[in-house]
BAKE-724059 format. One record per residue (C-alpha): residue in three letters; x, y, z. Coordinates in steps of 0.001 Angstrom, whole numbers, padded with zeros to 6 digits, always signed. Layout:
AlaXYZ/...
***
This chain:
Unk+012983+153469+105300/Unk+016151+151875+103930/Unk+017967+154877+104469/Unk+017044+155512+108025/Unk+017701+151139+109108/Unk+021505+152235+107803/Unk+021627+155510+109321/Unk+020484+154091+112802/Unk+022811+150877+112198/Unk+025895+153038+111809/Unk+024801+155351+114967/Unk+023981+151979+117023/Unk+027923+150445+116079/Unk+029302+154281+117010/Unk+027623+153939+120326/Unk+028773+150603+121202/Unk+032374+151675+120489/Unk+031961+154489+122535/Unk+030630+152316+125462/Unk+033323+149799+124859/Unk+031317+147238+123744/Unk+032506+144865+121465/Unk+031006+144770+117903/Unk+029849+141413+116467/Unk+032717+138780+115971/Unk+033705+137389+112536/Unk+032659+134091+111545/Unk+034598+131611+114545/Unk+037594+129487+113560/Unk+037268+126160+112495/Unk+037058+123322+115499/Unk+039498+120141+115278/Unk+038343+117075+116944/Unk+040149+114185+117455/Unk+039897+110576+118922/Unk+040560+107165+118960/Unk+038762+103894+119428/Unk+039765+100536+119721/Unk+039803+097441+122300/Unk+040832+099080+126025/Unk+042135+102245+124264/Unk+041978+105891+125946/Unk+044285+109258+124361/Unk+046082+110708+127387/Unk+045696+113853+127863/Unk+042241+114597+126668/Unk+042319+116128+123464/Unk+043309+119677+123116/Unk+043665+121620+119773/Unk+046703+123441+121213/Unk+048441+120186+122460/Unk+050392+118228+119887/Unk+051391+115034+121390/Unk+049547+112220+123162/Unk+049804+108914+124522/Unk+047492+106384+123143/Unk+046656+103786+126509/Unk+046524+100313+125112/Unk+045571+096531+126448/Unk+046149+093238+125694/Unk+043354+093152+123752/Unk+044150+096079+121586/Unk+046691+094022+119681/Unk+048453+097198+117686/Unk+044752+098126+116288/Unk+043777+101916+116719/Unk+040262+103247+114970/Unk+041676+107088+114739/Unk+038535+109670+113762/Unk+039477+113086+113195/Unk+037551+116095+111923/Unk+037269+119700+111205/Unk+033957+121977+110691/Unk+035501+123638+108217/Unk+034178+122293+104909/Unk+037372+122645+102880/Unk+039506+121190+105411/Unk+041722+118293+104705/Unk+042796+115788+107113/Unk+045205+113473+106994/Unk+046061+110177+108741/Unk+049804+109115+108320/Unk+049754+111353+105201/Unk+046540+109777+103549/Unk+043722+112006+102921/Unk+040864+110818+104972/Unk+037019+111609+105183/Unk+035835+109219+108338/Unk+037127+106913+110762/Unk+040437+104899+109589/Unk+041469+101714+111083/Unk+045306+101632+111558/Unk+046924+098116+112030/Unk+049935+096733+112863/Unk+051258+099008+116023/Unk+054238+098472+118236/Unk+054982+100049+121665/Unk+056473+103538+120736/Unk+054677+103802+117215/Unk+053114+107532+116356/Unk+050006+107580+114313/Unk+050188+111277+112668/Unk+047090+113477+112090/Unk+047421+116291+110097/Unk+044885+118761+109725/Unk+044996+121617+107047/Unk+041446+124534+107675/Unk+041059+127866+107720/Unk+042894+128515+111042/Unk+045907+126814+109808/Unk+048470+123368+109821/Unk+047471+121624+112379/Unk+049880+118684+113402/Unk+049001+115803+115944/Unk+051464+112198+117147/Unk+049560+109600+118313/Unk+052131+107498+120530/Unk+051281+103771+120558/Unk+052015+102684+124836/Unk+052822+099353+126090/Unk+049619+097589+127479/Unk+051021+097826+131367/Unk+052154+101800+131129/Unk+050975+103481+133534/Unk+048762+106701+133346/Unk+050489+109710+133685/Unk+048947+113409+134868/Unk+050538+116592+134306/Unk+048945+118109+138094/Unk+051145+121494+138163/Unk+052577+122975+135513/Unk+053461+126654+136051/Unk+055950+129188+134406/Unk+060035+128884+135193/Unk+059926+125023+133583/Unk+063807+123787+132274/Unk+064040+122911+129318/Unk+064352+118862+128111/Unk+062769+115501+128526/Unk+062589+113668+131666/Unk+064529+110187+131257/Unk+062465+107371+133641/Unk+062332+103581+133630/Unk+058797+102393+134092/Unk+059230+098617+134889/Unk+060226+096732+131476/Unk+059570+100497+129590/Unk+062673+102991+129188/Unk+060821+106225+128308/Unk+062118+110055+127627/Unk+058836+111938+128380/Unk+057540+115615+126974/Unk+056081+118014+129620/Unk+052270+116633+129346/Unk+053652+112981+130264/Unk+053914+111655+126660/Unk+057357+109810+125612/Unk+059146+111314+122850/Unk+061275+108273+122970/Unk+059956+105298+124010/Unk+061441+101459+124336/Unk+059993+098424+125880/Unk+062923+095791+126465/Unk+060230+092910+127556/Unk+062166+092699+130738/Unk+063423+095411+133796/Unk+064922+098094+133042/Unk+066543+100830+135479/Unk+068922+103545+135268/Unk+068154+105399+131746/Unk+070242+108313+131857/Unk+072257+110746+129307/Unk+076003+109603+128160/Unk+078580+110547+125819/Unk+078296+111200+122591/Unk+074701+111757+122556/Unk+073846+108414+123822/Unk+072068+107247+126505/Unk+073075+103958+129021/Unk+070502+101802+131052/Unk+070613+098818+132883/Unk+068679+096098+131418/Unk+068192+092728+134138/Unk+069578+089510+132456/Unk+066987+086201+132876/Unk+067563+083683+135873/Unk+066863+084196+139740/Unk+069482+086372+140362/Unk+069238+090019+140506/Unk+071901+090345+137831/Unk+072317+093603+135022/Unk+073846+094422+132165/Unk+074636+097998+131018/Unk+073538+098651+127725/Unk+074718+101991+125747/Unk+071806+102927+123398/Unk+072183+105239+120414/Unk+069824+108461+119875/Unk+067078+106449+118817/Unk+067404+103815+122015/Unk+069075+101216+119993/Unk+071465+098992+121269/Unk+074783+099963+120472/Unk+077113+098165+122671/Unk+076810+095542+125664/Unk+079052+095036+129078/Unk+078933+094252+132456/Unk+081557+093776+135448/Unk+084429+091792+134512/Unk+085246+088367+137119/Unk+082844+088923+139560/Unk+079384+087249+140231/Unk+077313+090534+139754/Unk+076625+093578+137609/Unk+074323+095625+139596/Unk+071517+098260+138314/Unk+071873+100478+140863/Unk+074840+103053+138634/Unk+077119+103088+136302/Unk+079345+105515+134836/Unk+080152+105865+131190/Unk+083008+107581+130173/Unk+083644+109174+126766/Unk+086430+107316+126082/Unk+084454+104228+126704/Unk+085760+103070+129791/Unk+083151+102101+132680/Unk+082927+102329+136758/Unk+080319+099483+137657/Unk+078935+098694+141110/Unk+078307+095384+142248/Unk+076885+093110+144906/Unk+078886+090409+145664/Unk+079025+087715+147969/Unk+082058+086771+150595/Unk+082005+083369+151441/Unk+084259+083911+153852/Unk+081671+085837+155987/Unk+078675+085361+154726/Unk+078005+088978+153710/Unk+077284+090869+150657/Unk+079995+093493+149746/Unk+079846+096574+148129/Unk+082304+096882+145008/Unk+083092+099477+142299/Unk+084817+098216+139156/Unk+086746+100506+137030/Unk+087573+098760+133411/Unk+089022+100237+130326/Unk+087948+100760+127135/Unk+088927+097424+125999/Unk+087599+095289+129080/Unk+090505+095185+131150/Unk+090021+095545+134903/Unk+091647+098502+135818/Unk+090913+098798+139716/Unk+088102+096866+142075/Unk+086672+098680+144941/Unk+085465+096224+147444/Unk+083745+097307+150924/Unk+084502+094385+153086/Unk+088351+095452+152367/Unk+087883+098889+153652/Unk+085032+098961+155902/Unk+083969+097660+159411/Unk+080488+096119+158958/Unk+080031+095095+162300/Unk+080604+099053+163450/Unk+079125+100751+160378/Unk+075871+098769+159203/Unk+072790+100392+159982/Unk+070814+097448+158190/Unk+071125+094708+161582/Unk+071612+091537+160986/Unk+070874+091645+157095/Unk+073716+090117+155190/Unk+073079+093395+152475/Unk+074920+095557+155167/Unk+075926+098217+152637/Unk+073877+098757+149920/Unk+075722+100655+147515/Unk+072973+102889+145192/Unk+074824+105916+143604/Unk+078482+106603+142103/Unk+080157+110139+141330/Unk+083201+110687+139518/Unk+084756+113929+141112/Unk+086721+116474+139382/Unk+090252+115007+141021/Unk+089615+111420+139995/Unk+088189+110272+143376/Unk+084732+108311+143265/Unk+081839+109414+145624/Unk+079726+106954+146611/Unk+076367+106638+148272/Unk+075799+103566+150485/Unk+071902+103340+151874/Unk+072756+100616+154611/Unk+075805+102830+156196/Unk+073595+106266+155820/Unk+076755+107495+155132/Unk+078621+108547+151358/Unk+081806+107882+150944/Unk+084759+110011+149234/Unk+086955+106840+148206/Unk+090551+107968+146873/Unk+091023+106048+143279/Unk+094562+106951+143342/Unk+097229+107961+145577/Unk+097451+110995+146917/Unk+097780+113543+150229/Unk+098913+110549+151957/Unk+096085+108249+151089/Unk+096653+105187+149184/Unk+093940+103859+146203/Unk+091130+102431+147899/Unk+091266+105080+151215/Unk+088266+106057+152107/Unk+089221+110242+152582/Unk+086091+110621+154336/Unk+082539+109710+155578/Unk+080192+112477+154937/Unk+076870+110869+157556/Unk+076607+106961+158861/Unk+078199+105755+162100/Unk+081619+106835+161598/Unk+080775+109922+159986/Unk+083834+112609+159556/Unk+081805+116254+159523/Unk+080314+118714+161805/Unk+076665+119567+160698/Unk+075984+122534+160954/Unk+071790+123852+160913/Unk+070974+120440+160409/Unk+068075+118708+162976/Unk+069032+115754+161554/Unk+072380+115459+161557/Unk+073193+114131+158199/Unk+071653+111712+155691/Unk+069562+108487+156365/Unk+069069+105831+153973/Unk+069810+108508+151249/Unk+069806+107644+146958/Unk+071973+109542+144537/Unk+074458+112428+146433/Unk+075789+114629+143872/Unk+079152+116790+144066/Unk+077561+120267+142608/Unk+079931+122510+140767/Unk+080214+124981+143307/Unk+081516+122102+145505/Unk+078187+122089+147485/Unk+076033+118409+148083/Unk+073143+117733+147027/Unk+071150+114804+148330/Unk+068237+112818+148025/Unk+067489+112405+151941/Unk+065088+109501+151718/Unk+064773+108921+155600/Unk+063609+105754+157038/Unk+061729+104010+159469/Unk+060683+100188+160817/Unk+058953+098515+158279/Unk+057906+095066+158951/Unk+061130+092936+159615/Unk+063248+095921+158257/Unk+064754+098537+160626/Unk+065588+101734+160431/Unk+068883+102987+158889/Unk+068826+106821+160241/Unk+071373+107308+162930/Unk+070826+109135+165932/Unk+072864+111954+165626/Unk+073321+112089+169408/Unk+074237+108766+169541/Unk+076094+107064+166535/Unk+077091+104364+167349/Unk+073661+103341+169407/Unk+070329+102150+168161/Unk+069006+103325+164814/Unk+065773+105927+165237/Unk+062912+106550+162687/Unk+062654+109444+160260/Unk+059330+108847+158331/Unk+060015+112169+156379/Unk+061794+112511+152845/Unk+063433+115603+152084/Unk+066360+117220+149539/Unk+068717+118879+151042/Unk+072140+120752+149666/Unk+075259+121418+152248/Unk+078529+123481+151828/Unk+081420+121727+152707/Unk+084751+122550+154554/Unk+086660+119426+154012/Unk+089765+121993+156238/Unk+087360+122472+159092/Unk+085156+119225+158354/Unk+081894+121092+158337/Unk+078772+120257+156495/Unk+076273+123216+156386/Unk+072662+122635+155588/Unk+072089+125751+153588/Unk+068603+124372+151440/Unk+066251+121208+152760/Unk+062777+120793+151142/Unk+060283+118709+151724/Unk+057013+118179+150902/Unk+054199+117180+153520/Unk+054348+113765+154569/Unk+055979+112879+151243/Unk+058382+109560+152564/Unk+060218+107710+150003/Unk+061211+104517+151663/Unk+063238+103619+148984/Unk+064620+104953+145640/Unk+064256+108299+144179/Unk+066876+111072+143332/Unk+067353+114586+142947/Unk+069397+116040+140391/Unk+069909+119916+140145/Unk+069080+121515+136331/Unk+070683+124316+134467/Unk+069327+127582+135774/Unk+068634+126285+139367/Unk+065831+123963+139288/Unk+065792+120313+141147/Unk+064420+117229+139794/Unk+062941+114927+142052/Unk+061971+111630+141353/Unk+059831+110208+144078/Unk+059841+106468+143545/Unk+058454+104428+146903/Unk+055897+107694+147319/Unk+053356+107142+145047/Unk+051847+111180+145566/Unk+053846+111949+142662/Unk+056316+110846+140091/Unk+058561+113513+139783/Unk+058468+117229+140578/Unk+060613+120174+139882/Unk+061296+122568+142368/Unk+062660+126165+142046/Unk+065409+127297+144410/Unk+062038+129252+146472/Unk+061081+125441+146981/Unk+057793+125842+144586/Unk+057054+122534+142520/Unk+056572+124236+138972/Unk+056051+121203+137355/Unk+054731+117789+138266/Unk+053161+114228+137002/Unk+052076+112035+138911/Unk+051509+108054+138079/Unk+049957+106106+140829/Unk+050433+103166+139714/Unk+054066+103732+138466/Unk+057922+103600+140423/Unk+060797+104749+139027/Unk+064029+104364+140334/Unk+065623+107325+139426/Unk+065305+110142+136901/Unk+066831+112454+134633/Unk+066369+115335+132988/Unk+067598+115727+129252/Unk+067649+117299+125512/Unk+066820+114549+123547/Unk+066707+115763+120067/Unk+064801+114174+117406/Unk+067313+112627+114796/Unk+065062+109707+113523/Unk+063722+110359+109870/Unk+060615+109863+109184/Unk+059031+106149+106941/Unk+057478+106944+103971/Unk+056106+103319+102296/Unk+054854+104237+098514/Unk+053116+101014+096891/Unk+052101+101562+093648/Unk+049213+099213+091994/Unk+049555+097276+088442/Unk+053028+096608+088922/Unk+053712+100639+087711/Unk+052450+099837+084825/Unk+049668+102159+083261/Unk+047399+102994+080187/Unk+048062+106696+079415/Unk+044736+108599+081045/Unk+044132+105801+083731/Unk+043312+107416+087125/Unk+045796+105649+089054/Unk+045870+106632+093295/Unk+049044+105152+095084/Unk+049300+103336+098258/Unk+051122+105651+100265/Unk+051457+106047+104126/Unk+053736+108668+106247/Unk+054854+108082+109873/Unk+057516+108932+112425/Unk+058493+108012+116031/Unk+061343+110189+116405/Unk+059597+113046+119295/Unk+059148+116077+117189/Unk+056169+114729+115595/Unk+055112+114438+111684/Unk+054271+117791+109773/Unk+054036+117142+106088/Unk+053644+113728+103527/Unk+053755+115745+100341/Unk+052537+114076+097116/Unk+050126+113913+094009/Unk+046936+112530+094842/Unk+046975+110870+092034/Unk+049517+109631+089471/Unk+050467+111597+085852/Unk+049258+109549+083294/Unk+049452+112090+081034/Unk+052606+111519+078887/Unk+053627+108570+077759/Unk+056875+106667+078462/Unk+059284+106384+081747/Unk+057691+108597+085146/Unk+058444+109174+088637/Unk+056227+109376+091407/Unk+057696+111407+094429/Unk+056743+111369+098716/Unk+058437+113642+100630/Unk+057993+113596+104622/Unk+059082+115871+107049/Unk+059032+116147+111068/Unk+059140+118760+113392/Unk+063068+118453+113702/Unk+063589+119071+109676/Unk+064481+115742+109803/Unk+063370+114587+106058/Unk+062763+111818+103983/Unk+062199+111244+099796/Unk+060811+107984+097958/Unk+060571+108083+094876/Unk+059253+105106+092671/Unk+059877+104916+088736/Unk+056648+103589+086856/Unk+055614+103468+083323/Unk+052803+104893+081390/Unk+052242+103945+077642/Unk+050195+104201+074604/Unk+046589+101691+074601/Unk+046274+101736+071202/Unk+045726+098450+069533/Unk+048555+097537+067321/Unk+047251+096154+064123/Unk+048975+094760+061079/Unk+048961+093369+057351/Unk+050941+090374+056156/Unk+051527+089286+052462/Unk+053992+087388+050746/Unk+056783+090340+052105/Unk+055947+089633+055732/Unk+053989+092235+058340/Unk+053521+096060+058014/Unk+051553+098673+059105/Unk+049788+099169+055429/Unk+050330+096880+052039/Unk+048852+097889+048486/Unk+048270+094380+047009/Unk+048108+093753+043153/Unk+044879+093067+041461/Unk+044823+089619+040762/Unk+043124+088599+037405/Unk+039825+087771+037078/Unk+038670+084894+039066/Unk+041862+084771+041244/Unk+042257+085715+044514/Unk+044432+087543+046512/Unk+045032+086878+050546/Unk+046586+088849+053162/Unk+046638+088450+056963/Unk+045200+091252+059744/Unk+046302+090909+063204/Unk+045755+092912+065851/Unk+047313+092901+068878/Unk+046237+094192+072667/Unk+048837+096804+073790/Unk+047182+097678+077346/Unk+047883+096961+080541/Unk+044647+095077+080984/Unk+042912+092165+079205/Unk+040682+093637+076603/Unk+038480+092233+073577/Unk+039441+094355+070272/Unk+036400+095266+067592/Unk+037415+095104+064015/Unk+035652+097275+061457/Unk+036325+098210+057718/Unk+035443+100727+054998/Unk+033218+099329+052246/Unk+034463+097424+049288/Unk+034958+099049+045951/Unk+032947+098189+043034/Unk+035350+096163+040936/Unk+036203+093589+043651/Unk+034900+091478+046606/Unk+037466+091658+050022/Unk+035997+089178+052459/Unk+037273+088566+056347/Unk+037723+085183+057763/Unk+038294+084648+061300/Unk+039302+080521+061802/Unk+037436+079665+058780/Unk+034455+081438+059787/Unk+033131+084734+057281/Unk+032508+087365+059424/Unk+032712+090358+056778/Unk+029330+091681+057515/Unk+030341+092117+060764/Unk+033664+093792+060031/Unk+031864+096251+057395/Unk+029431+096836+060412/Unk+032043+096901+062944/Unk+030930+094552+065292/Unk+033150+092124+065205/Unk+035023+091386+068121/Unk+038022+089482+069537/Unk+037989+086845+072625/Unk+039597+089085+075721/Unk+043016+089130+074514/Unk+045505+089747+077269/Unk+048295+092531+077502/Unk+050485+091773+074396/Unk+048364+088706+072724/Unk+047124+089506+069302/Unk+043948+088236+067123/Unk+044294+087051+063313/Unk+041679+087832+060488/Unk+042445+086266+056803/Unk+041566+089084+054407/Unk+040417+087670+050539/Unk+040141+089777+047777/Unk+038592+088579+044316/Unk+038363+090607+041029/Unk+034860+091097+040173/Unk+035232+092478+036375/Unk+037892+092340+033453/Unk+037541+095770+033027/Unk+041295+097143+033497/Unk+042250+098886+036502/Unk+045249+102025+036288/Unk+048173+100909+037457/Unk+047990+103283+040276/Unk+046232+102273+043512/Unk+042846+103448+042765/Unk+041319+102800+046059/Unk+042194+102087+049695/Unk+040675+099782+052085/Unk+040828+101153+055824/Unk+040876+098725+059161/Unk+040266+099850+062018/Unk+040639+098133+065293/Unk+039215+099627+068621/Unk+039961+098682+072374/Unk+036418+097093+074157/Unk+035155+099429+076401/Unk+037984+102499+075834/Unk+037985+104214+072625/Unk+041508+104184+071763/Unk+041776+102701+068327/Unk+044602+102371+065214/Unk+044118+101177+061955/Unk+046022+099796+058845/Unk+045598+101089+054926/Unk+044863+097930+052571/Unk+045290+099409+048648/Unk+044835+098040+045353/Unk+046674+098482+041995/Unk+046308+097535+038302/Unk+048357+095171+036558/
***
């Protein structure tokens, strides 16, 4: 019977191959679960095994407290919690905005290695609604109200800083850094420019130099530390708000300012009416030649401004007016006619434009700033329709060809946004007053291959970057009893593991438990590393020693660890003094016991005044608790029983012993006896 189940077993698997049928699967991998709980908390995205980074949605309420549970069905599996072995729920404390909890789980299917990032209460949520193949490379750099934030392809930062007040402008500069505009306090829209290092600390500080605003619209950077500002700043004279660029050195020195109401007609070349903002400068470009392109929202127009002399224009010049009113080119396959209300124009390397064609249309008291290409100089017409568009330029025959414009549906971003073209082809789009999305990138096809959306959210502008992980991770090591230990004490160490640096936490290596082994000098070792290599070492010195009691005998010739005393004569007594001393690290009663006296004399133990030698023979006897180092005294008394002579060698030897209460570590001192 036994032979024909495995004959008909091995014909049934044969069959199923031939049939293409899969045969039974091996046991299933392991499952890893995680989640957090806490006041108003919520882990964005959902969790996913094959995901490594989230965002952990915080309120008010949540005051930097996360409950993080994490689990694997595989019985042998370890998991970790900022590099401490957990078997449940663990409560994390003390949290700041940008914080990573790391969960680290080691099964059967592998390493498994999570980041936790800790948001500000008012971040918004952020979806991940298209995300197809043909995705650049890098972060996308945004400013999300007080936030500045370099976010990972699912919408988590990998670099996150709240500045407690508005922020705009977070872009890549030189030397790795990044600059943003950060709003100073008071009433007035007023900014500073603030160059963070790779971590988004503050490295340096300035703003314009002598006028009444910095503005947070741009700002240039250059490597050798020198800065172009734009500014919005008041003419008393007219009661207008210019336009300026500010160029100033390295050290602060004002090298050249830029101001509209010096070069331009705002009566002829506003679009804005009768607002006293008639320019409304939003976007610098330093060109190749040294000239500064500038977009101006209110004009609908950019501006190629000549920053030095040259081809018969003087600094200052405009060279020409690509759009607006006055507007220099032919366009050429372009319904449109040129830009209207536009944010960020951008000089591509192939000499080409690319723009962020925001459009415009009459909202409430405002008007609209699109000019009607048939008629310039006449009344402004609406364009409720945002679009990205790229033109060749003939700055010999002053053409402007629309050769790409996409747009999607009724997508119309009033105000704000950008587009900024990516290695390999791609365009960023950052879709600020249109809430539909966030930011999308868009082949050169036109297909959005990657979007998030944030309803709730308005950036200004972004960017797309590297931004490489080159924060090491914290390793804290606290280590209880002052490092101070009884050799064999099972001693665990306080020991947590994090990171915040983007690449996310992948090993806190260390003893789960301290040597204790060997006694003298030790070192205890953590070693962290993140996904970026990026490492980190702590190592804390502690000391492990012998808990044996120390005990003693004193004579006439002072304390040692034995003493042979001479036989006194008959009837006379000899004294000597025990003492035994507690060398543990903890408080600790000692027990005294002793071998039995010898027939030709009496040895009796005092303890203050107080015969205890039938519990010393018995070994009862015990000392108060004696702390680490404090010692106990017994008074030993010997009498000679008989006249009978004793040889003058020792003829017998009375053994002490003293043993630690509870351990059984124990030492013990050699009392002899000699003849005359």
């Amino acid at each position: 019977m036994m032979t024909c189940m495995r004959a008909c077993a091995v014909l049934l698997a044969l069959l199923l191959a031939l049939l293409g049928v899969p045969a039974a699967s091996a046991e299933p991998p392991p499952t890893v679960e995680v989640s957090v709980t806490g006041d108003g908390v919520a882990l964005r995205p959902v969790f996913d095994p094959d995901v490594s980074r989230y965002g952990v949605a915080t309120s008010a309420a949540t005051g930097g407290r996360l409950t993080v549970s994490a689990t694997t069905s595989d019985p042998a599996g370890v998991v970790r919690v900022d590099g401490s072995v957990v078997t449940g729920p663990t409560d994390v404390s003390g949290l700041v905005a940008g914080d990573e909890v790391s969960v680290i789980v080691d099964d059967a299917a592998g390493h498994h290695a999570y980041a936790l990032v800790y948001l500000p209460a008012a971040f918004p949520e952020i979806t991940t609604v298209v995300d197809e193949p043909g995705v650049s490379e890098g972060n996308v750099l945004l400013t999300l109200g007080t936030v500045a934030v370099a976010l990972d392809r699912n919408g988590v930062p990998v670099q996150l800083r709240d500045f407690g007040t508005s922020v705009a402008d977070l872009k890549p500069a030189p030397h790795g850094h990044y600059t943003v505009m950060v709003r100073r306090p008071g009433p007035v829209s007023d900014w500073d420019l603030v160059e963070l290092d790779e971590q988004f600390r503050d490295v340096a500080t300035s703003r314009t130099v002598g006028l009444v605003n910095t503005d947070n619209h741009d700002v240039i950077l250059r490597p050798d530390g020198s800065r172009l500002f734009v500014a919005y700043e008041p003419d008393a004279g007219t009661g207008l708000v210019d336009a300026v660029i500010q160029e100033v050195d390295p050290a602060g020195t004002v090298v050249h300012t830029w101001d509209s109401g010096d070069h331009l007609d705002p009566a002829v070349e506003t679009t804005a009416g009768g607002s006293a903002d008639w320019a409304h400068i939003n976007a610098i470009q330093l060109l190749p030649d040294g000239d500064v392109l500038a977009s101006f929202r209110h004009l609908s127009a950019a501006l190629r401004i000549a920053w030095s002399d040259h081809d018969g224009f003087e600094r200052g010049d405009v060279v020409w007016r690509f759009g607006g009113r006055l507007n220099d080119f032919d366009f050429v396959d372009d319904p449109h006619g040129g830009p209207c209300a536009q944010h960020t124009v951008n000089r591509l390397p192939n000499g080409h434009l690319l723009v962020f064609d925001n459009g415009s249309a009459v909202l409430g008291a405002n008007p609209s700033y699109c000019v009607d290409p048939a008629d310039r100089l006449g009344p402004t017409v609406n364009r409720a329709l945002t679009r990205v568009t790229e033109y060749a330029l003939d700055e010999t025959a002053m053409t402007a060809t629309l050769v790409r414009s996409w747009s999607h549906g009724s997508r119309f971003a009033y105000f704000a946004g950008s587009a900024r073209r990516l290695p390999g082809g791609n365009t960023l789009v950052d879709w600020a007053a249109d809430k539909q999305a966030l930011v999308s990138e868009v082949d050169p096809d036109g297909t959005i291959v990657w979007e998030l959306k944030a309803p709730t959210a308005l950036s200004y502008r972004a960017e797309k970057a590297e931004v490489p992980d080159r924060t090491d991770p914290v390793v804290t090591v606290s280590l209880p009893g002052a490092g101070r230990y009884d050799r064999g004490d099972q001693v665990v160490p306080q020991v947590r593991c994090t990171d915040r640096g983007g690449s996310s936490l992948q090993s806190c290596t260390w003893a789960a438990s301290l040597p204790t082994g060997a006694v003298g000098p030790q070192v205890f070792t953590v070693t962290a590393v993140d996904g970026a290599g990026n490492a980190t070492v702590v190592s804390r010195a502690y000391d492990v020693i012998s808990p044996e009691p120390v005990i003693a005998v004193r004579s006439a010739a002072g304390w040692a660890p034995a003493r042979t005393l001479r036989l006194p004569r008959r009837g006379v007594v000899r004294r000597a003094v025990l003492r035994v001393t507690n060398t543990s690290v903890r408080p600790s009663a000692l027990a005294v016991g002793a071998t039995k006296a010898g027939a030709g004399y009496r040895v009796r133990y005092l303890a203050a005044g107080r015969d205890v030698t039938a519990e010393v023979r018995a070994g009862t006897w015990r000392t108060a608790v004696l702390a680490p180092g404090e010692a106990a005294s017994l008074e030993v008394v010997v009498k000679r029983r008989s006249a009978a002579a004793l040889p003058r060698r020792r003829v017998e030897v009375r053994v002490v012993r003293a043993t630690a209460v509870p351990a059984t570590t124990s030492s013990s001192v050699r009392l002899g006896l000699r003849g005359r």
